[in-house]
N, C-alpha and C positions, 0 to 999 in steps of 0.2 A: 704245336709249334707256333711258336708268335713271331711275323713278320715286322720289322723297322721299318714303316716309312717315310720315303722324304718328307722333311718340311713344307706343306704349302706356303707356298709365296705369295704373298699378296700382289698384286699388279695395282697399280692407283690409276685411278680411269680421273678423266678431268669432264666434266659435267656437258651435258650437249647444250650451245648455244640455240637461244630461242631466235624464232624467225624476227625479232623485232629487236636485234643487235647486229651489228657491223659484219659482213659477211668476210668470204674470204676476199673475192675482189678489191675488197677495200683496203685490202692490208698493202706498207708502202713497199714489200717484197718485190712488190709487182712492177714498181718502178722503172722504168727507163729513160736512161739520161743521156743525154749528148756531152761532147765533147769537153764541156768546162769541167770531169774529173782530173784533165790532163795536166791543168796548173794547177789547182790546186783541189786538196783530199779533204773527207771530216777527220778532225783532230779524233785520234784514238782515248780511250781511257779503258786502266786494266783496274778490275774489283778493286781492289785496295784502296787506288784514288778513291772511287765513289766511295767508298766505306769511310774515308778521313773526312769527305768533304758533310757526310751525312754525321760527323760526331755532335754532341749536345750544343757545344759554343760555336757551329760553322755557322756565317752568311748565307749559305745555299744549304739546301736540301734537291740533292739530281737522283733522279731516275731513271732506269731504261724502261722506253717504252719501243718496243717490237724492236730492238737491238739500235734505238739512236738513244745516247744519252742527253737527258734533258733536264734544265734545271725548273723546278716546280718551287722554287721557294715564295713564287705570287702569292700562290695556294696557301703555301703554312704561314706568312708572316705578313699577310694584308688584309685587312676589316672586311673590307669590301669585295673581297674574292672567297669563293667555298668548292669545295669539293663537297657533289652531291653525296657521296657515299661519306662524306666526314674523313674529318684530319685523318683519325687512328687510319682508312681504308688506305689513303693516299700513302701513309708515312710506312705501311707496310710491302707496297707497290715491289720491292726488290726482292720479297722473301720468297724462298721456292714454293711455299704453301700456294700461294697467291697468282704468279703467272700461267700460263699457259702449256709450258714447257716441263714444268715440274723441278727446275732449277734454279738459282738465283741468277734474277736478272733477267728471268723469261718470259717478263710480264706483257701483253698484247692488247690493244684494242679491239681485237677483230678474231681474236682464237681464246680460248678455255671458258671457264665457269666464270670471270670478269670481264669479257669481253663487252664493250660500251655499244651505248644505242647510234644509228647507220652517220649522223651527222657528226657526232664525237671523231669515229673514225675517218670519215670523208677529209671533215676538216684540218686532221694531222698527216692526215696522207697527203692533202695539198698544202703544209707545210713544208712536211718532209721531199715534195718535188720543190719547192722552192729552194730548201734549203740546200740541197742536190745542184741546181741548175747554178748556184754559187754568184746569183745577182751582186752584181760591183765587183772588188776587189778581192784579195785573199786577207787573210786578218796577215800583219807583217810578222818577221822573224825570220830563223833560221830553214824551218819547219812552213811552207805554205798549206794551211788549214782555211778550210772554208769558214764564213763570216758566221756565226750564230744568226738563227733564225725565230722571230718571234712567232709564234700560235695562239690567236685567241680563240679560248670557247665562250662564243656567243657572251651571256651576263656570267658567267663564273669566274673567268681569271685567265691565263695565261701560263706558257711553257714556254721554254729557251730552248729548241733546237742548238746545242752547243758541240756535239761529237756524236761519236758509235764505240759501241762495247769493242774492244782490242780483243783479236785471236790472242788464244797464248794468255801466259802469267806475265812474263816478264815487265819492267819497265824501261822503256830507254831512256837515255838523256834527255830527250826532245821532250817527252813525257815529263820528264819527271820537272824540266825549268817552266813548263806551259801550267803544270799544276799548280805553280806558286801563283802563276797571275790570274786565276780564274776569281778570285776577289776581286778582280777590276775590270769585273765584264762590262761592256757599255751598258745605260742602264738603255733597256728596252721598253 
């Protein structure tokens, strides 16, 4: 008599980070922020946006990194700036292959098989408090969103702390007139 068995599954394991990459501490999870979430939030953005903003003819090329969207077009459209790992590594930053998570948009500094070396992370994590503690103003409109925030790495280039990946599919209004103006980000 011949038994069916189930199908094995494959499980996809995500590669152990080396002791000479970003630890967990460093990740901006960790964060904690005072009061200035009150007036004003990071502007949301749902897949979609990023996906338009990242088509052949956009200005911007944005990213999530560790769930803040950031815009990384330094990297793709300046001489003088590089991604150590190369365009192609960056320009793929969003694919499930790629992050930590194993989903789109679950790219990290500090978790999976690309997780960057301890100063890489350090210094987006203390972006990312900056950008959090919401120094000056709210950017203006209907919608109080906190200001963009710029990050530089050391001689490589620069990131736009600009939002955070949105719970949910949906888009709402706010969303949806805040994505028209992201071509007129200040330049940073």
């Amino acid at each position: 008599a011949f038994r069916i068995l189930p199908k094995k599954r494959s499980i996809r394991r995500m590669a152990v980070v080396s002791a000479d990459h970003g630890s967990e501490e460093l990740n901006p999870s960790h964060i904690s922020v005072s009061s200035s979430l009150e007036k004003c939030r990071p502007r949301p953005f749902v897949p979609s946006e990023i996906q338009t903003h990242n088509e052949k003819d956009s200005e911007h090329f944005l990213a999530v990194i560790d769930g803040f969207v950031c815009d990384c077009s330094d990297f793709v459209s300046n001489d003088k700036s590089h991604h150590p790992g190369g365009i192609r590594k960056l320009l793929s930053s969003n694919n499930a292959r790629i992050g930590a998570t194993g989903k789109d948009f679950g790219f990290s500094f500090t978790r999976g098989r690309n997780a960057h070396f301890p100063t890489t992370a350090k210094t987006f994590k203390e972006g990312v408090q900056s950008y959090l503690e919401g120094k000056g103003d709210c950017k203006s409109g209907s919608e109080k969103y906190l200001i963009p925030q710029k990050v530089q790495f050391e001689t490589y280039g620069y990131v736009v702390i600009i939002g955070v990946l949105a719970k949910g599919g949906g888009k709402s209004n706010a969303t949806q007139n805040e994505s028209k103006k992201i071509g007129s980000l200040p330049n940073q």
